[in-house]
N, C-alpha and C positions, 0 to 999 in steps of 0.2 A: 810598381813596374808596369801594370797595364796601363795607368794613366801615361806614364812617360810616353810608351810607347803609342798611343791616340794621337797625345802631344808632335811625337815626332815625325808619323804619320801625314796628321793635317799638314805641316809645316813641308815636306817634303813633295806632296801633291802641289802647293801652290808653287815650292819652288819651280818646279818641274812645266808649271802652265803657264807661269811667266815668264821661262825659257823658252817656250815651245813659240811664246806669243813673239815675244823679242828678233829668234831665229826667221818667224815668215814676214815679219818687219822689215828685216836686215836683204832678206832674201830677194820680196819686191823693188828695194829701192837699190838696190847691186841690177836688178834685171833694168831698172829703167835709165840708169847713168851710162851702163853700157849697151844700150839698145840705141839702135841709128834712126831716130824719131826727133823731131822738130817740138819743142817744147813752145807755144806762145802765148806768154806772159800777160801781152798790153792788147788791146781793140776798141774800137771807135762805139761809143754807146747813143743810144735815144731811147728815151720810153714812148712808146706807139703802139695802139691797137690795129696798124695794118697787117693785113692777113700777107700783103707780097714786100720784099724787100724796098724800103723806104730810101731818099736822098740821105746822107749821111754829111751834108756840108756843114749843119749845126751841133754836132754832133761832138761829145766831150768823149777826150782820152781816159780811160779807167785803165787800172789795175785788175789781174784777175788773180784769186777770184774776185767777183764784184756782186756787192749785194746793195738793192734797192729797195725801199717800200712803194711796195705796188697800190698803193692807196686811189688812184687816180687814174692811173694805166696796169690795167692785170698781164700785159704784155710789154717785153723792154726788145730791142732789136741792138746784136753785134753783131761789127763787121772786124776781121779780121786779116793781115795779110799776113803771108810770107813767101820766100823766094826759094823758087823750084828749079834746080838744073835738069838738064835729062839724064830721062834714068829708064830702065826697063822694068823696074819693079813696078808692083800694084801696089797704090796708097791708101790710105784710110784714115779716117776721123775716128778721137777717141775723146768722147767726153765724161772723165771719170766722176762730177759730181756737178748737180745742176736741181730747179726746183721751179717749174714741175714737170714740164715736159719740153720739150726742141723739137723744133722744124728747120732743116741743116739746108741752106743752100750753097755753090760751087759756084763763081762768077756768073750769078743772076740765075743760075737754073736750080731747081730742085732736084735735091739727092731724096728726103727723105724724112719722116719723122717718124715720133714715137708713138702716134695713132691720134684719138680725138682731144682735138683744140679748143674744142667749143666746150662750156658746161655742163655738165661734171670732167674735168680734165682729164686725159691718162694721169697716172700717178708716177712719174720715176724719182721721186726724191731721195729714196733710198740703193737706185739701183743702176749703171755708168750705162751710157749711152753709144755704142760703135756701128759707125757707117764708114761702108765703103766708097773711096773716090773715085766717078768714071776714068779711064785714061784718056779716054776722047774733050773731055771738060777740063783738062790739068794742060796748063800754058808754060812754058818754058820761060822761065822771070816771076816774075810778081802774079800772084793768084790770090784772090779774095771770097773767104769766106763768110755767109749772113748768118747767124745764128737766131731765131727768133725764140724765147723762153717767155712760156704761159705759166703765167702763177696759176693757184686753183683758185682764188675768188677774191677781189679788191678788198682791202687791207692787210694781205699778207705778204712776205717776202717772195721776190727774186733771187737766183743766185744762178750763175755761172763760173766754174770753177776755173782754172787752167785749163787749156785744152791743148792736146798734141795730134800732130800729123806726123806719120813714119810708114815703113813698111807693114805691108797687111800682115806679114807670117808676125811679125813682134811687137806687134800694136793689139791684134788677135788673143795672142797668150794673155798678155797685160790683163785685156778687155774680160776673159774667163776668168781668170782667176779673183778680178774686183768682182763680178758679177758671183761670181758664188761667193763670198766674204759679203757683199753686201744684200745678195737677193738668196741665193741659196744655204746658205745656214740661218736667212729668218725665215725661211721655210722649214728649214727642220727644226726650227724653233719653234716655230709655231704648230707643226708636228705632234712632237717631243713632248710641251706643254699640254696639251690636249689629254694627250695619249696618257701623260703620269697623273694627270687628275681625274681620269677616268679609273686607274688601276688604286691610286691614294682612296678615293671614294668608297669603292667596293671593300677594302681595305678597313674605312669607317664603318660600313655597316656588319662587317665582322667584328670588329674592337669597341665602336661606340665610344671611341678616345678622339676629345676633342682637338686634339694636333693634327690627325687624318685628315678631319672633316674641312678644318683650315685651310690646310697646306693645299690639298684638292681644287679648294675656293680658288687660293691663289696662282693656280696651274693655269684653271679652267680660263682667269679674266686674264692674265698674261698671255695665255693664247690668242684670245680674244683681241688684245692692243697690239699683238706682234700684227694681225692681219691687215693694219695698217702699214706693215713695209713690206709687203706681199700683193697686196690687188690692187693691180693696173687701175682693171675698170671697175670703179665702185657700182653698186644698185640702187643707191641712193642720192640724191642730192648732197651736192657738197657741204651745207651746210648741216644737214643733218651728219652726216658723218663725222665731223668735225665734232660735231657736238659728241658724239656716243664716244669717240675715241677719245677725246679729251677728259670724260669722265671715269673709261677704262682704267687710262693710265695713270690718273689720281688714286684710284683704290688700290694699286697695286702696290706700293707700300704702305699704308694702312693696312691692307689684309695680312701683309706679312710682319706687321707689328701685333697683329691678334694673334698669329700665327706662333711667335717667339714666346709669348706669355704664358698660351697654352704649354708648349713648350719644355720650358720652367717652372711652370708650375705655379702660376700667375695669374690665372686667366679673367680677364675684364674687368682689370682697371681702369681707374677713373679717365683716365687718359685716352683709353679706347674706347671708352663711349661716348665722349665728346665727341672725337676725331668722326667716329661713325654716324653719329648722328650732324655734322658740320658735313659731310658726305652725301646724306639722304636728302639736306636742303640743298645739295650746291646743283644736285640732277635738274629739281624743273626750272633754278634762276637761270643754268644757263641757255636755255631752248627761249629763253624772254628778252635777250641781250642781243646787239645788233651783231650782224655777220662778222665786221670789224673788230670788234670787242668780244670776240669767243676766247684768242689765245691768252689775252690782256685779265680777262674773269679768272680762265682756266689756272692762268700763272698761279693768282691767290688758294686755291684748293691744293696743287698741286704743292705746294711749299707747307701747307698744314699736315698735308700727308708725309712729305719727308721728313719734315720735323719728329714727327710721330716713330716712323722708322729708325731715325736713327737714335730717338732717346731708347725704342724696345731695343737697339744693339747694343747702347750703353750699360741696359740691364741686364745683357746676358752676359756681356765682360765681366761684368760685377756680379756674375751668379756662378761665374766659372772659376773665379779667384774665390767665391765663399764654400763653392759645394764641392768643385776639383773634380767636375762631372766630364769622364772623359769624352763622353759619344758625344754631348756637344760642342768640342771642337774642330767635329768638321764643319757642321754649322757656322759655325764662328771665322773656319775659315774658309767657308765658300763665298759668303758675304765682304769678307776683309778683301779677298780679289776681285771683287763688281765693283767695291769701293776705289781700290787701285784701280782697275780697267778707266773706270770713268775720271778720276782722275787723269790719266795718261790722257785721254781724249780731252780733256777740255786742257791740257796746256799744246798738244802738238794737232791732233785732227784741225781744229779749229783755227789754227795757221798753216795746215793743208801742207804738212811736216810728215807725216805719218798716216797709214791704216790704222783704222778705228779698231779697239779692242774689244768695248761692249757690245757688238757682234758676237761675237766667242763666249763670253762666261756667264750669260745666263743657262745655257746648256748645260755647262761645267756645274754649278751650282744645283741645279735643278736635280741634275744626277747623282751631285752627292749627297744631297736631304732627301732624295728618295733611298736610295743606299743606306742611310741610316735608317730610317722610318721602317724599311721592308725588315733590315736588321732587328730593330727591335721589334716588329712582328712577329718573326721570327721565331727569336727569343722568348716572348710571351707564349708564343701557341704553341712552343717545347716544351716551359713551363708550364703551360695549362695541361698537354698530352700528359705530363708527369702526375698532376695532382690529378687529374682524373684517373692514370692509371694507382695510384695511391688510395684514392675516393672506392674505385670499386675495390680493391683489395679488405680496405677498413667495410664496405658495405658486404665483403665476402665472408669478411670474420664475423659481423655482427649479426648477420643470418645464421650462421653456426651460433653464435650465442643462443640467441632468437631460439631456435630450434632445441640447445641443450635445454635453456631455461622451462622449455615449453614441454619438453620430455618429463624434465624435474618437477614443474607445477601440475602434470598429469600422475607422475607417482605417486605425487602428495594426495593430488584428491584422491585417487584410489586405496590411497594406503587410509585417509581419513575417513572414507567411504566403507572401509573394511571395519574399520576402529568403531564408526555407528554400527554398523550393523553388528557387530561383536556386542557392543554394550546392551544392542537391542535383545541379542540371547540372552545376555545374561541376566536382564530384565525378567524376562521372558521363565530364563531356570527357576529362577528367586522367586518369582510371583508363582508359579504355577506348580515345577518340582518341588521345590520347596515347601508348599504347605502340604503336598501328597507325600514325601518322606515322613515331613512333623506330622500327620496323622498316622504313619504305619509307628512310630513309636509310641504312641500315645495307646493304640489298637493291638499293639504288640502280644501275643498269649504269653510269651516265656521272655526270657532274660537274653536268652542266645538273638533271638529276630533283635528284641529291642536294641541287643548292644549294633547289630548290622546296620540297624538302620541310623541309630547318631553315627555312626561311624559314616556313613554314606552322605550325610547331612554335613558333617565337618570337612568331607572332602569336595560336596557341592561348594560349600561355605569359599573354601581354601579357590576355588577355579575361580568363584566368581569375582576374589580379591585381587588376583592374579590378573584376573581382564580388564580391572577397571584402573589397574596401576598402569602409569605412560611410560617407568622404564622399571626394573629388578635388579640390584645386586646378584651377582652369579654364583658370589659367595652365600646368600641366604637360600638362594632355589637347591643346593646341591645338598644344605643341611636341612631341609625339606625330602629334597630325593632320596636321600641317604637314611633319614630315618624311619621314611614310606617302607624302604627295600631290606633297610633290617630288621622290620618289624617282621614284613612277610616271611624271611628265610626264616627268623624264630619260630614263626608262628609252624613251618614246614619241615622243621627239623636240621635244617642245612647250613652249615658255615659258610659266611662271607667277606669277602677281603674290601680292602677300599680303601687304595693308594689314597693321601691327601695332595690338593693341587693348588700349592703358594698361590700361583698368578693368578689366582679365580677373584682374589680382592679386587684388583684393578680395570675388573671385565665388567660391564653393563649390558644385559639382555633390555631385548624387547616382550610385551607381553605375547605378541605371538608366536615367536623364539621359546619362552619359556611354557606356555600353554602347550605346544605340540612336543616338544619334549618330553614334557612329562608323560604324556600320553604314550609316546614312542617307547620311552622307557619304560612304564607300567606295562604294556605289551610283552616287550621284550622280556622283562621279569617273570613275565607270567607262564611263556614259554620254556627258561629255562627252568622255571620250577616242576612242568606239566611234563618233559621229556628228560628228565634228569637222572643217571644213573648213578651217581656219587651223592657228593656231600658238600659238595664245594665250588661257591659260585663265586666270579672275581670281576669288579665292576672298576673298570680304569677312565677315567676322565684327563683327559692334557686340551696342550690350546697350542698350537700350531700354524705357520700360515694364515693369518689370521682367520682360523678355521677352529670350532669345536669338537673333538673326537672324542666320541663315549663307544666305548665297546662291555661287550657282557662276554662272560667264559664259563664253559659248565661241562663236565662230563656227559657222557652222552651212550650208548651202545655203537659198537660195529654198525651195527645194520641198519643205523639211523639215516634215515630220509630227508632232506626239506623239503615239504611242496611249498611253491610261490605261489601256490593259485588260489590258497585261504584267505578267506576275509580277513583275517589281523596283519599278517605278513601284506597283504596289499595295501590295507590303511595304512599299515607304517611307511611304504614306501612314496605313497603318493601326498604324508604329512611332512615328508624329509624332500620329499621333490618341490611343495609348496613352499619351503625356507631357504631354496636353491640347492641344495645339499643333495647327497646319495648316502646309498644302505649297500652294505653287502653279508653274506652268512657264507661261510665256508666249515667245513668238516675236517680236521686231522689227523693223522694216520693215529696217534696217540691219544683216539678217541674224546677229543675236546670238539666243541663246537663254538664258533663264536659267532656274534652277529658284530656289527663295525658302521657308524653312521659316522658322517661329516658337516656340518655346519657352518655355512660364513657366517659369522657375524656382520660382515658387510655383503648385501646382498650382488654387490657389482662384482666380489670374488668368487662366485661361484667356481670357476675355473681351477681356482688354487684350493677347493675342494675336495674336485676329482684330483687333482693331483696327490692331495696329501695322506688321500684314503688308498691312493693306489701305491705309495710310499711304503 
């Protein structure tokens, strides 16, 4: 569907410019049939380099227009007549095409030229010529006009077109309207060109896309060969001029054959670099060639470059029927109407039938390959604002990575950091307590120390196994805990309880999970055996939120107290703050006390500890 619509598009803009072109066609030549002006056809010719009007008795009848080769005479002299009734109106001359300049005389006197005669010419070849007729000089019957036409330099053409006399108000209009069609829109051509290959350039050196960098080229030197239908007065010699424009306007399709490829997707084939490099040699052969023989050289280049051009448009027909690439057809058809434009001129311009069209549609053209081009800048630098906004987002998460993973590789070390220095005590127990226990047994006086001291020696033994293990079963630490705590109540006199807890199978502590527990718990044990007023201690373990809950229960008296400010009760709390957990001890009216600790298993749930303890 969007191709269609590209499609219908291109097609509907050119319709619309060969309307527009057709309509100011139709428009001029309706103003000049009905316009009360003297059309004259035929005049008496001679070629002469006299600077004032010559005898005219050898003098051959032409047709106008008339073209001569000024091979021998760079100046031709007409004489014209026609016949004047009286009138009140102001007359005037209108010479709408002519090469290179006119000096208009009125029955032997001067009206008037186009400025300098001599070398380097004015230039008007491209632009109509209108002088006003004294009324004091205009004769009642037959009046005769001289026309004298300076080519710009021997071996080049003449030419004098038709010329009319009419009223000044509608000869005037005529005379504007060719003058802007011929000299002022190749002024905004020459403009326009400049101007978009300045804007295409800056363009390149934002994108670095070789189509920009082309298309600019070709702006810039199009500019550059329009300024040959634009200045009167050259700064240079005629023949230099001649020369630099003739090699302008050879590269300008060349460069937009380089131009198409890039394009495409093409760029510099074998084709183009012949053509360019047949372009670098034809620069200094022509500056070596006689003045006569510039246009005659220039012909042969200029015909390698069209060639050139029109095979890169054969390629791009053939890349729009393979690729079905809709944005170049406007391309496609801004080119197909230069192609028609010039066409149209070379069957009617040139029988002096019609206004020239290629005037108009390099503008057109020009406008719309920049309209694409900006188009797809556009497009790209929305593109690009997108993945750059994409880019930092991706570069915003992976700084969060970054950062998590760098949180996580500092736990590690710390937590591996803690794990040496653990194994370092335990080192440290083993070598040193250890052999002071194993001497108080061996040193022992009675049975009672000795039994304390293996006993004390087994439980060094039991921590140090404990620390060097990298993870525990939660099921073997509890039948460890469990049989520590009912030894003690036996040994104290007191019954104990000890819910069993299935899901301890599927739990894995860590050693230092399991090392401060124990601890917490032998504390706590120790307490309720040293404040205990009954007989019955009840030690419940669950698993919760993924949270450990070990509580202890014991009778107690009325008028029991806890301080929190004993050494054991602080150790425990700040062994339970170390595992991220909390402790609490409360008292009941039915003389029970408990203590109640919490443990994450996962230290990042600390949270769902306090919760579950406060549960």
């Amino acid at each position: 569907m969007y191709l269609l619509t590209r499609k219908c598009l291109a097609s509907v803009t050119l319709c619309l410019a060969l309307v527009l072109l057709f309509i100011a066609d139709e428009v001029i030549a309706n103003e000049s049939q009905h316009a009360p002006i003297i059309e004259i056809n035929s005049a008496q010719f001679i070629a002469s380099t006299s600077k004032a009007p010559p005898s005219f008795e050898n003098a051959e009848t032409v047709l106008l227009p008339h073209k001569w080769n000024a091979t021998d005479y760079s100046s031709g002299w007409f004489e014209l007549t026609w016949q004047q009734q009286r009138s009140d109106e102001n007359l005037s001359i209108y010479l709408p095409r002519l090469n290179m300049n006119a000096t208009v005389y009125l029955n032997g006197e001067l009206i008037g030229n186009g400025g300098r005669t001599e070398t380097p010419v004015a230039r008007h070849w491209h632009s109509p010529m209108f002088f006003i007729l004294p009324a004091s000089l205009i004769k009642e019957g037959i009046n005769n006009i001289q026309i004298r036409i300076v080519t710009s330099q021997p071996g080049t053409v003449g030419l004098l077109d038709h010329v009319q006399v009419g009223a000044l108000n509608t000869l005037q209009d005529t005379y504007e309207y060719a003058y802007f069609s011929g000299y002022g829109i190749n002024l905004a051509t020459v403009f326009i060109s400049f101007l978009v290959g300045i804007i295409i350039f800056f363009l390149w050196l934002l994108r670095r896309e070789g189509e920009y960098l082309w298309f600019a080229i070709v702006n810039l030197v199009a500019g550059f060969s329009y300024l040959n239908n634009v200045i009167v007065s050259i700064p240079i010699s005629t023949y230099l001029w001649e020369c630099v424009m003739q090699i302008s306007i050879g590269w300008i399709p060349a460069l937009m054959a380089v131009f198409i490829h890039f394009l495409i997707g093409h760029p510099w084939p074998r084709s183009d670099r012949i053509i360019c490099a047949l372009g670098f040699g034809f620069i200094p052969l022509i500056f070596f060639v006689e003045p006569q023989s510039i246009f005659l050289t220039a012909k042969f280049w200029h015909g390698i470059a069209f060639i050139g051009g029109v095979a890169a448009l054969i390629e791009l027909i053939i890349y729009l029927k393979r690729e079905k690439s809709g944005a170049l057809y406007l391309v496609w058809g801004c080119i197909l109407l230069i192609s028609i434009s010039g066409g149209h001129d070379l069957i009617t311009v040139h029988s002096g039938v019609s206004q020239p069209w290629l005037t108009y549609t390099p503008i057109l053209m020009t406008m719309g390959i920049l309209s694409l081009l900006v188009h797809r800048f556009a497009m790209n630098s929305r593109a690009l604002e997108h993945t750059n906004l994409t880019l930092e987002t991706r570069i915003a998460e992976a700084q969060k990575k970054i950062e998590s993973d760098m949180r996580l590789i500092a736990d590690m070390e710390r937590h591996q950091a803690i794990l040496q220095e653990r194994s370092r005590i335990f080192r440290d127990l083993h070598d040193d307590l250890g052999a002071k226990i194993l001497s108080l047994v061996y040193k022992s006086e009675n049975n009672e120390q000795r039994t304390l001291a293996r006993e004390a020696m087994t439980e060094l033994r039991k921590i140090i196994e404990s620390g060097d293990s990298e993870e525990i079963q939660c099921k073997s630490m509890m039948l460890i805990w469990r049989k520590d705590c009912v030894k003690r109540a036996i040994e104290a006199g007191v019954s104990i309880s000890w819910p069993s807890w299935n899901t301890a199978t599927e739990i894995i502590l860590s050693p230092e999970v399991a090392t401060q527990v124990s601890f917490v718990l032998r504390e706590a044990m120790t307490n309720a055996l040293k404040y205990r007023s009954g007989k019955n201690i009840c030690i419940s373990m669950r698993y919760s939120d993924s949270c450990m809950l070990i509580s202890i229960k014991n009778d107690v008296d009325s008028e029991c107290i806890i301080s929190e400010s004993g050494h054991g009760i602080k150790n425990m709390k700040k062994r339970i703050a170390s595992l991220g957990g909390v402790i609490k001890w409360k008292i009941y009216r039915s003389k029970k006390c408990c203590v109640l600790w919490a443990i994450p298993l996962n230290h990042d749930k600390s949270i769902a500890s306090k919760q579950s303890i406060t549960a």
